[in-house]
Steps between C-alpha positions, in 0.01 A plus 500: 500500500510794726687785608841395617569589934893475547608474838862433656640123553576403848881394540420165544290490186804610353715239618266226432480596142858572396548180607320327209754547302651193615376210406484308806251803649296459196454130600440571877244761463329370176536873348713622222568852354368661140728735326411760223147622391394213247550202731321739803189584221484103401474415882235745572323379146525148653407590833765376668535504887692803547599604823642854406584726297904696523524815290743700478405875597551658136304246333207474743260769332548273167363200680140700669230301472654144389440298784224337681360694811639201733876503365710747711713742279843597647713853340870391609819737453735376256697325787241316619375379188853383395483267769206314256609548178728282386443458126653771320234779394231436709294788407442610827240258602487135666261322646448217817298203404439113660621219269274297320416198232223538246355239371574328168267634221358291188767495225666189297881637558666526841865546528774358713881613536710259703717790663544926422745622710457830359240767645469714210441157314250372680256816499561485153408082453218615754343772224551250246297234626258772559446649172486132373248441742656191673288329729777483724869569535735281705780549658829270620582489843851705411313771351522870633281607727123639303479776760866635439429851371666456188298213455133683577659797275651306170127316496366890425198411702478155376502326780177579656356357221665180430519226707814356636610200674871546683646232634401205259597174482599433180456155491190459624328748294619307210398182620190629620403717188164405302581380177776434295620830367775630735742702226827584593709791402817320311799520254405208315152317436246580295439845326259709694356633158341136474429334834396170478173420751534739717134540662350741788631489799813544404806584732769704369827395684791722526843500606753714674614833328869324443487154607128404316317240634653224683508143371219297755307812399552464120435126536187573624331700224276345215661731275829686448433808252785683327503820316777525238733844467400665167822746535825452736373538831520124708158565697283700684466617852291365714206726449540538190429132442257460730286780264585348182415189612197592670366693187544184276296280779215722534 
C-alpha cells in the first residue's frame, strides 16, 4: 500500500456513480457500490477490481495509506457523499468496484435457496455459506439483487469470498447435480440429527423466508430433513436454518 493522493471527482463521475444505486445501473455498467469499512477492507484483502475510492472529508486522514497506488481516492463533503451512501452508517467510506464471479472452490456442501427477497437476508445466507465453506451458493431467479448494498453489507465482507450463482434454475441444478444427496430444508422428513446416506456433494436446498420451498422443488430432492422445536417457537428463519443445517452437514 502507499500513501493515499485525494483529488476532486469530476461532475460526471459523480453522476455516473450515484447512479448505482439503482439496480438497473448496476446491471448496465457491471459496477456496484461497497458501504462501510469491513466490506471496503475485505475487497481490498481480495483484490477486487476497484475503480475508486469516496471518502468523506472527516474520515479521509483515517483511511492514509490503505489503498493500492492505482486506486484513485476521492475526500467528498457530506453532501456529496450522501448521494452514495445509502445504507445507514456508512462510516464515511465507499468504494467503486466491477462485478464479478469466482470460481467454485473444493468443498462437499454447497447451498441453494429457491428465492430471498430480503437484502439484509441474503448478505446474511451469503456469510453463512461462507463460514461453512460452501463450494458454491445459488440463487433463484426471484432473488434480490447480490450487488444491492444491503446485500454486499449484511454479507460483512463475505461475498468476495464465496462464490455465488444468481439467477439459477432450480430444476436443472437438481436434475443435473452429481449424486444422489440433494437435502432439502423441510417441516417433516427425517431428523437432521441422523441423516440417512447423505454423501459429498451434497446440495442443501432452501426455501423462501415465508412461503418455503415450492412443491416441483420439494419433489425434486433425495431428501427432506426436519429439525424438531425443543421449546415453543414453530421454526427458524431462513438463515438461521440454513446455519444449523449447514453445521450438522459439514
Amino acid at each position: 500500500m502507499t500513501d493515499t493522493t485525494s483529488s476532486t471527482p469530476t461532475r460526471r463521475q459523480i453522476t455516473e456513480w450515484s447512479r448505482l444505486t439503482q439496480k438497473k445501473f448496476r446491471k448496465e455498467h457491471g459496477q456496484f457500490l461497497i458501504e462501510g469499512d469491513v466490506c471496503v477492507r475485505e475487497a481490498v484483502r481480495a483484490r477486487a477490481k476497484i475503480e475508486a475510492v469516496l471518502i468523506l472529508a472527516a474520515e479521509y486522514d483515517n483511511w492514509l495509506g490503505e489503498f493500492p497506488a492505482r486506486v484513485p481516492v476521492f475526500a467528498l463533503n457530506t453532501p456529496t457523499f450522501d448521494r452514495f451512501a445509502k445504507v445507514e452508517n456508512s462510516q464515511g467510506i465507499v468504494a467503486v468496484a466491477n462485478t464479478f464471479e469466482l470460481p467454485a472452490r473444493a468443498g462437499k456442501l454447497s447451498l441453494a435457496c429457491e428465492q430471498v427477497s430480503d437484502p439484509g437476508n441474503c448478505g446474511a445466507l451469503i456469510r453463512v455459506a461462507d463460514f461453512f465453506g460452501a463450494s458454491e451458493l445459488h440463487l433463484g431467479s426471484d432473488s434480490t439483487e447480490i450487488w444491492n448494498p444491503k446485500v454486499v453489507r449484511g454479507s460483512m465482507g463475505s461475498l468476495f469470498s464465496q462464490p455465488v450463482r444468481s439467477g439459477t434454475d432450480f430444476e436443472k441444478l437438481l436434475h443435473d447435480w452429481p449424486g444422489s444427496s440433494v437435502a432439502a430444508v423441510a417441516h417433516s422428513g427425517e431428523s437432521l440429527r441422523k441423516p440417512q446416506n447423505l454423501k459429498p456433494p451434497i446440495l442443501l436446498v432452501l426455501g423462501h423466508e415465508t412461503r418455503g420451498l415450492s412443491e416441483n422443488i420439494s419433489k425434486l430432492c433425495t431428501h427432506h430433513l426436519t429439525l424438531k422445536p425443543a421449546g415453543c417457537a414453530e421454526s427458524l428463519n431462513l438463515v438461521t436454518a440454513a446455519a444449523v443445517f449447514a453445521y450438522a452437514l459439514t
